[in-house]
C-alpha positions in Angstrom: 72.3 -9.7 -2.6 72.4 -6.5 -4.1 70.2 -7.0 -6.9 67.6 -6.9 -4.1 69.1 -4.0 -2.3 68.8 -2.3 -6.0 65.5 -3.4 -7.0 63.3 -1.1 -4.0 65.2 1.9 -5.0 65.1 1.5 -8.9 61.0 1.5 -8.2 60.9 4.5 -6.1 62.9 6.2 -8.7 60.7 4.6 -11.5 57.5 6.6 -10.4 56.9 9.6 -12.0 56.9 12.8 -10.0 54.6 15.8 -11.2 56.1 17.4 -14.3 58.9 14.8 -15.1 58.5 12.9 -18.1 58.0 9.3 -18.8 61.7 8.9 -20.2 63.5 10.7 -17.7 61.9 8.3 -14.9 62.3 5.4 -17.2 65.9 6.5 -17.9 67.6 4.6 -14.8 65.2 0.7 -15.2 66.1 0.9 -19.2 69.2 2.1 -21.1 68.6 4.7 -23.3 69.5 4.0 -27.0 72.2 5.4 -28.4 71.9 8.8 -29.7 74.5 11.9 -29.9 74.5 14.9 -27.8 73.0 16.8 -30.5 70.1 14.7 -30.6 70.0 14.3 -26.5 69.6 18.4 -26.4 67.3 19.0 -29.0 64.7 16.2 -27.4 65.0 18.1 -24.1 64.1 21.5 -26.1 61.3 19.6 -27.0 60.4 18.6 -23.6 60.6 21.8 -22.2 58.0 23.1 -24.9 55.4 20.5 -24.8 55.4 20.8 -20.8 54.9 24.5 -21.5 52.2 23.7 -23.5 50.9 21.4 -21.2 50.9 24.2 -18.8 49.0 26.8 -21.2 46.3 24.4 -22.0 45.6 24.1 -18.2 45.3 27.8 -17.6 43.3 28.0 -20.8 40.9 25.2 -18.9 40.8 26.7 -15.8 39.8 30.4 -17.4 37.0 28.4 -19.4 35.7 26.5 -16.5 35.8 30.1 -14.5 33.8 31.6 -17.7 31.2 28.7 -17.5 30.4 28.9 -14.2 29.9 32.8 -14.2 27.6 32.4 -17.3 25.8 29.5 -15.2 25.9 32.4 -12.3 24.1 34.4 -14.1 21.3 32.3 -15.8 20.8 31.2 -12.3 21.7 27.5 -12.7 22.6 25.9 -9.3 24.2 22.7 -9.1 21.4 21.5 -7.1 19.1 22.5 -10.2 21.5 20.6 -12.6 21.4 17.5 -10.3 17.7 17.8 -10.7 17.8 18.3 -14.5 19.9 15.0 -14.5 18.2 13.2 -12.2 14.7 13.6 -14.0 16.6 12.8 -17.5 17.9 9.7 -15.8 14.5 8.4 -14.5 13.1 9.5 -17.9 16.0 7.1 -20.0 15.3 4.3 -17.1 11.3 4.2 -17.5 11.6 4.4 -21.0 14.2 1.8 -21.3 12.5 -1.7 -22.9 14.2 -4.0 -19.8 12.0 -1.4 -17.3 9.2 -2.0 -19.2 8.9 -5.2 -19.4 10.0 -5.6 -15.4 7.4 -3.5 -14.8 4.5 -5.3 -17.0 5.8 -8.6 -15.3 5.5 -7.0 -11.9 2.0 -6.1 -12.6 0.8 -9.4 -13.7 2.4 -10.9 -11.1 1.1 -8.5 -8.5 -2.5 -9.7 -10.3 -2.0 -13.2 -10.3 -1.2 -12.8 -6.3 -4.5 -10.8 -5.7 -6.2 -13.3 -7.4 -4.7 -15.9 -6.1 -5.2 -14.3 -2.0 -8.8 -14.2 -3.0 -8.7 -17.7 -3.9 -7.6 -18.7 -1.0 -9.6 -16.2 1.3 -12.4 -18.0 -0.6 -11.9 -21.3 0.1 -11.4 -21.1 3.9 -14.5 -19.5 4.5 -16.1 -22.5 2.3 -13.9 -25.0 4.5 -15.1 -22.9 7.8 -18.7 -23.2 6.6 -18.6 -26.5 5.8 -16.8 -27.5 9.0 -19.8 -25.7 10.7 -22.6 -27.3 8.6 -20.7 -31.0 9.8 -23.1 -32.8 12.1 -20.1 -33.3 14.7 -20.1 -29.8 14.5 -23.7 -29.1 15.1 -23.6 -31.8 17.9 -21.2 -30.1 19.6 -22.8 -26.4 19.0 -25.9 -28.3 20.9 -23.8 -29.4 23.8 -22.7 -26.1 24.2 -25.8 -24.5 23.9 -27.0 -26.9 26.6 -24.4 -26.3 29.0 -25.0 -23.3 28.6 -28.8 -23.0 29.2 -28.0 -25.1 32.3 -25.7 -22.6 33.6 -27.4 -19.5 33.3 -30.9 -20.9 34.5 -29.5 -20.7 38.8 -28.0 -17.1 38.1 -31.2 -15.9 36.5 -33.1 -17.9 39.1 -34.7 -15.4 42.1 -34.7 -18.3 44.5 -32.1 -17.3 47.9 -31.6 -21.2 48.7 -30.0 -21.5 45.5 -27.7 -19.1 45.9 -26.4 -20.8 49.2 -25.8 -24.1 47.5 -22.4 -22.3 46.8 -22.9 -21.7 43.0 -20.0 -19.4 42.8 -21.5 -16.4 40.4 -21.1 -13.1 41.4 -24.1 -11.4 42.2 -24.9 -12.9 45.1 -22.0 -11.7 46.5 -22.0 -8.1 45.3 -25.9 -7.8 46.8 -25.1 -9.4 50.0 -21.8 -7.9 51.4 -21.8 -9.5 54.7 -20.9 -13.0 52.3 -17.7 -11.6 50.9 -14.6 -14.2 50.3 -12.2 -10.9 52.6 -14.8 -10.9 55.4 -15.5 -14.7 55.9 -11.4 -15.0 56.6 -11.1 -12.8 58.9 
């Protein structure tokens, strides 16, 4: 049981903090291999220096990246501008790219073929239309209509007053005679 009561804290002290090195947080999980005193303080010397380094390069970066964006300052190069500049590169490597070309050739055929086709089809319903129209059942029936129509509109046209009491139900009757009106006759 306390091999597991070990194990948590042996992780939490494996992870490196800011600054330490990999050996001194690897130190406690694996034995370090034998080696004298001597050896022990000049690795730490060591250490010590390459941190330092570590630390001068930083500086050295942060004074450079300073120095570049005063310079960019001063040329008047925005980061908006720069997102631009990349922006139009990026299009520029994407249309010229041989997979966007070819997309883009098969989208236009394919945006061809599906005009053409919607004509086609536009085509042949207005043949089907017509020729549904030029049918005889169809002409039969156009006549019927026609009729019914002629039959209709004859007593509405007609000037004759006895016609208009045989309670054809148009509407000008009523409008010119306001006395016959569907609101007065219930009341």
């Amino acid at each position: 049981m306390e091999d597991n009561e070990k194990g948590p804290q042996q992780h939490a002290e494996s992870v490196p903090e800011v600054g330490e090195d990999a050996m001194t947080s690897l130190g406690p999980s694996f034995p370090a291999p034998a080696m004298t005193e001597e050896e022990r303080q000049e690795l730490q010397e060591e250490l010590v220096k390459v941190e330092e380094e570590i630390q001068t390069l930083s500086n050295v970066l942060a004074a450079k990246e300073k120095l570049l964006a005063d310079i960019k300052r001063k040329l008047g190069i925005t980061p908006l501008n720069e997102l631009k500049q990349n922006i139009t590169k990026t299009w520029q490597d994407v249309t010229t790219s041989t997979a966007y070309r070819r997309t883009s050739e098969t989208l236009s055929q394919a945006g061809l073929k599906a005009t053409a086709a919607f004509t086609n089809v536009g085509s042949a319903i207005s043949r089907k239309f017509e020729d549904v129209r030029n049918a005889p059942t169809f002409k039969s029936f156009e006549e019927k209509v026609e009729t019914l129509k002629t039959k209709m509109t004859a007593p509405a046209s007609a000037d004759n007053p006895g016609d208009q009491d045989n309670g054809s139900s148009t509407s000008e009757p009523l409008v010119n005679q306001p006395d016959a009106s569907p609101t007065q006759e219930m009341h």
